[in-house]
C-alpha positions in Angstrom: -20.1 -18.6 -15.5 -18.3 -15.7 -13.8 -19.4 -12.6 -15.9 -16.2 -10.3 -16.2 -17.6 -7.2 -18.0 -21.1 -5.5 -17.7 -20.8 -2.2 -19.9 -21.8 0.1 -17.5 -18.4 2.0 -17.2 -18.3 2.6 -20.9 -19.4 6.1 -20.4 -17.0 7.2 -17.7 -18.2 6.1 -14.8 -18.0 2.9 -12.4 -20.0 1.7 -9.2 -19.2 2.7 -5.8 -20.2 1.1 -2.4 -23.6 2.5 -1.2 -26.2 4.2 -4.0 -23.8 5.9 -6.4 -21.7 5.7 -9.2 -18.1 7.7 -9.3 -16.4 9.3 -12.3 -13.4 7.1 -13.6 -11.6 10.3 -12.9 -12.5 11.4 -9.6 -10.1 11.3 -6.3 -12.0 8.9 -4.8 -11.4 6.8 -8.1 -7.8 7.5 -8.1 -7.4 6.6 -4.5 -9.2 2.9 -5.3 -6.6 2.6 -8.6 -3.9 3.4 -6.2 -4.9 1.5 -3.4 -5.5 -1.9 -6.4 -2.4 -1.2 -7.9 -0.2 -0.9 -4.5 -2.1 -4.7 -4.0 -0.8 -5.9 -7.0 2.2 -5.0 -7.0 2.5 -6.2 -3.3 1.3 -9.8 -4.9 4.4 -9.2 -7.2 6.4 -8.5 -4.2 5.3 -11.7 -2.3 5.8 -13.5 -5.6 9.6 -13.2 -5.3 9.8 -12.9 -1.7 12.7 -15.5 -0.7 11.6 -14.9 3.2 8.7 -16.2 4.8 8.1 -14.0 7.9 8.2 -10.7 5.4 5.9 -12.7 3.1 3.3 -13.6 5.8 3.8 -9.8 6.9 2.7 -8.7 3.1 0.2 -11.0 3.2 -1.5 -9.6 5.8 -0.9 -6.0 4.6 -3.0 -7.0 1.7 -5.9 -7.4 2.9 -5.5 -4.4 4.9 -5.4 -2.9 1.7 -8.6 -4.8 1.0 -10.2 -2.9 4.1 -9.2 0.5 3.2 -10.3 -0.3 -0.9 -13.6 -1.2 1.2 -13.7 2.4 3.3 -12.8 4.8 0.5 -15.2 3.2 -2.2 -18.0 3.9 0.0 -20.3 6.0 -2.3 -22.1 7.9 0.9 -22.1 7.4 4.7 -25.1 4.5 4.8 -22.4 1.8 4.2 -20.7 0.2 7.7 -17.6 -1.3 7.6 -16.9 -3.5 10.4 -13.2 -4.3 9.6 -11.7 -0.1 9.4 -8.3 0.5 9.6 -7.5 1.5 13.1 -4.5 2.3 15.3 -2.8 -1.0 16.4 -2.6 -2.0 13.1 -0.1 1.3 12.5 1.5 0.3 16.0 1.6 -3.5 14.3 3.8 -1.8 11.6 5.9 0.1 14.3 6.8 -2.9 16.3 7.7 -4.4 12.9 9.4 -1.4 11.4 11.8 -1.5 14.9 12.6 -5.3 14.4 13.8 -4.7 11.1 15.5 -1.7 11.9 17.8 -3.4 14.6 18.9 -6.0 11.9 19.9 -3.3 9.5 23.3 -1.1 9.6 22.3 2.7 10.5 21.4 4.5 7.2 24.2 7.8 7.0 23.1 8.1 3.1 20.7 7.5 0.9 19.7 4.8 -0.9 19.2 3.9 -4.7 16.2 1.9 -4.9 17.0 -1.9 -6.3 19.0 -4.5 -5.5 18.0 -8.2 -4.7 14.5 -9.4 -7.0 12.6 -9.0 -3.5 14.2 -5.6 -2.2 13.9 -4.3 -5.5 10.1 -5.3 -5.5 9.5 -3.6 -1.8 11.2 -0.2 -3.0 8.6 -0.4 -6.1 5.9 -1.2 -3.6 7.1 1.6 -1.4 7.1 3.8 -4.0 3.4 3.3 -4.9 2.4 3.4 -1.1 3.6 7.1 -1.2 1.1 7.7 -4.3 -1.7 6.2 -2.7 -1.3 7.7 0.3 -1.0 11.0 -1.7 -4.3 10.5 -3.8 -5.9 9.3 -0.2 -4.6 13.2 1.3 -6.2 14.7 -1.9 -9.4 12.7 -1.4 -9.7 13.6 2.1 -9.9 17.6 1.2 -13.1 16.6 -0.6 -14.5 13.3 1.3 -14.1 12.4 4.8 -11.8 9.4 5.4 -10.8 7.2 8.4 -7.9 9.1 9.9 -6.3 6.3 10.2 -5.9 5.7 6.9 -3.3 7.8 6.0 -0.8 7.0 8.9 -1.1 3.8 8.1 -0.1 4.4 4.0 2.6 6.7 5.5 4.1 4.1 7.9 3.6 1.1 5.7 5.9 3.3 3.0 8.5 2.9 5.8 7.7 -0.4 6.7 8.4 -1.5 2.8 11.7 0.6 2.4 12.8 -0.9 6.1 12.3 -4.1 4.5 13.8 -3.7 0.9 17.4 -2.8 2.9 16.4 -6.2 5.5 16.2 -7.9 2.5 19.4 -6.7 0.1 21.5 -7.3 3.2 19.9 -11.0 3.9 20.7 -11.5 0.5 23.7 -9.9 0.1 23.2 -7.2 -1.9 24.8 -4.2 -1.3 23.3 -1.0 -1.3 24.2 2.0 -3.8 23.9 5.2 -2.7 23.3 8.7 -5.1 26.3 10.6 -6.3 25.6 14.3 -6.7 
C-alpha cells in the first residue's frame, strides 16, 4: 500500500532533494508550491482543452514543469539533474508563440482574462506562471538557479496568454477589453 502521509512536516518543515530539509515557508518552498500549483492547474487546463495540438503542447509543458520542480528542490549542489531546463526549449516556446501569433488579429488593447472554458483556463494558468516565475526571481537572490529557468516561466506566461486569445477566437468567443 502506497503510504500518503509520514509526519515529518508536522513541525514546519518538508524534505528537499539532496541531504536537507526546507522550511514550509522558505522561497525555495514557495517556488516548488508555485511551480505544483502552475502543474495543476495546467492539468485543469488540458482537462477542458477542446484542441489537441495546444493539449499535446501543455502536455509537454508539464513535465517541463516536472524538471524545473526537480532543479529548484535540490537541497544542496551534490544532486545532478540530467534533464535541466535549457534554451531550445524557450526557443520551442518562441516558434510556438509565433505560430499562434499569426492566427490571431493584432492585439491594439488589452484584454480581460476569460472567455471560452479553455481560454479562460490558459489566462488562469498564465496568471500563475507570472507568480512562479516571481517566487523563482526571489529564490534566485538567495539560491543559485538554472538561468534558464526564469526565461522560460517568463515566455511560457506568453505562450499561455498567446494561446487563451488562439483559443477564444477558435471558439468564437470574443474578447472584452478594460474600460477606464
Amino acid at each position: 500500500m502506497t503510504v500518503f502521509w509520514t509526519g515529518k512536516g508536522d513541525g514546519g518543515e518538508t524534505g528537499a532533494m539532496g541531504n536537507g530539509r526546507i522550511w514550509k515557508d522558505s522561497a525555495q518552498a514557495n517556488a516548488l508550491g508555485d511551480i505544483d500549483e502552475l502543474n495543476s492547474v495546467i492539468g485543469v487546463t488540458i482537462a477542458n482543452m477542446t484542441d489537441e495540438h495546444i493539449s499535446n503542447l501543455l502536455m509537454s509543458i508539464q513535465n517541463n514543469l516536472f524538471v524545473i520542480g526537480a532543479e529548484i528542490s535540490a537541497a544542496d549542489e551534490t544532486v545532478k539533474l540530467p534533464g535541466k531546463i535549457k534554451p531550445t526549449d524557450i526557443k520551442g516556446l518562441e516558434g510556438e508563440i509565433d505560430d499562434i501569433g499569426a492566427k490571431v488579429p493584432e492585439l491594439k488593447k488589452f484584454v480581460l482574462p476569460g472567455g471560452s472554458i479553455s481560454g479562460s483556463y490558459l489566462h488562469l494558468s498564465r496568471s500563475i506562471a507570472r507568480r512562479a516565475e516571481r517566487s523563482i526571481v526571489t529564490l534566485s537572490k538567495t539560491k543559485e538557479i538554472n538561468k534558464n529557468i526564469p526565461a522560460y516561466l517568463n515566455r511560457l506566461s506568453s505562450f499561455l496568454f498567446a494561446a487563451a486569445l488562439y483559443m477564444n477566437k477558435k471558439e468564437g468567443i470574443e474578447e472584452s477589453n478594460p474600460s477606464y
